[in-house]
C-alpha positions, 0 to 999 in steps of 0.5 A: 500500500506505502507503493501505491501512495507514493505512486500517487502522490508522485502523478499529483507532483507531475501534474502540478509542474506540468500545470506551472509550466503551462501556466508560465508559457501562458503568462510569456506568451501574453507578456509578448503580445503586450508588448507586441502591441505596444511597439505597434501602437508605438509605429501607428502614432509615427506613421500618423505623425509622418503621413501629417508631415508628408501632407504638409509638405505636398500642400507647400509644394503645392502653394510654391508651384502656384503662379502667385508664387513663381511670378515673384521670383522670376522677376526678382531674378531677373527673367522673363515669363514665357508665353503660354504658346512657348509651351510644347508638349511632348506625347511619348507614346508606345511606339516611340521607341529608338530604334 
């Protein structure tokens, strides 16, 4: 009989570690993915801040390309304004090519 109780009390030791052992890689595991989520929180706000910048400055492209803009300047350096029929477009097309 002692046999049989120490074979019992040897299988509640196991399950028991077993148990703290699962128990562990679960709190590890949800440990990552707290601080997983975190860094991702983290790269979402600097990915918010950048596109906000990014659209700041495509709006100051926007505003310096304007003729109100340009005008100015030409004549401060000293150049000349081309007509609009000195303008020439070129199409490049798919058979365009070099031969």
């Amino acid at each position: 009989m002692a046999r049989q109780r120490a074979k019992g009390r040897y299988w509640v030791a196991f399950w028991l570690a077993f148990f703290l052992l699962v128990a562990a890689a679960v709190i590890a595991r949800q440990k990552t993915a707290l601080d997983t989520a975190g860094r991702l929180r983290g790269l979402r706000e600097t990915r918010g801040a950048l596109e906000a910048a990014q659209a700041e400055l495509e709006r100051r492209i926007r505003v310096a390309s304007t003729a109100e803009a340009l005008v100015p300047k030409v004549a401060r350096l000293g150049l000349v304004l081309p007509p609009d029929t000195a303008a020439t477009i070129l199409v490049v097309g798919r058979d365009s090519s070099p031969r």
